[in-house]
C-alpha positions, 0 to 999 in steps of 0.5 A: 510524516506518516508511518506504514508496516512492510506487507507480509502475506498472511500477517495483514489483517482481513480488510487492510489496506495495502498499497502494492509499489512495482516498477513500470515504465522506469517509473515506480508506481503504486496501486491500492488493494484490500486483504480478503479472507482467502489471501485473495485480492480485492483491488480497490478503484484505482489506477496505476498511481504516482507514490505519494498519490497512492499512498495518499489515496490509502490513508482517506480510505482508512475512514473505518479505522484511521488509526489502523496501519496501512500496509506497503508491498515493494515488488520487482526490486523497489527501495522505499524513499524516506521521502515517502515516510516511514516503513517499519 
């Protein structure tokens, strides 16, 4: 089971990867971007994805550096699943 950090703006490392989870539709989706200097977002090619493919979809493209952490923002009053791993 793979384990991620609780995003917190200004304490992910430029060129993280966060993985954004918000409610649309009833459903919680997940959509993937990249911390730039500037606080700013990159938003990596993705569409609005189901969890686990989002998360999936973040952990390939830690290639540089795999064993770098990836980051996960809950919005709009989403609980994380255990089902999803780990959330420090």
């Amino acid at each position: 089971m793979h384990s991620y950090e609780r995003y917190q703006k200004g304490l992910a490392p430029i060129g993280a990867i966060v993985v954004r989870l918000y409610h649309s539709d009833g459903q919680i989706r997940g959509f993937i971007r990249q911390v730039e200097a500037d606080e700013t977002e990159a938003i990596l090619p993705s569409e609005e994805l189901e969890v686990q493919t989002a998360l999936r979809l973040a952990e390939n493209k830690q290639v540089k550096d795999p064993d770098a952490p990836i980051y996960v923002e809950l919005r709009e009053g989403v609980r994380w699943d255990p089902a999803w791993g780990v959330l420090h």
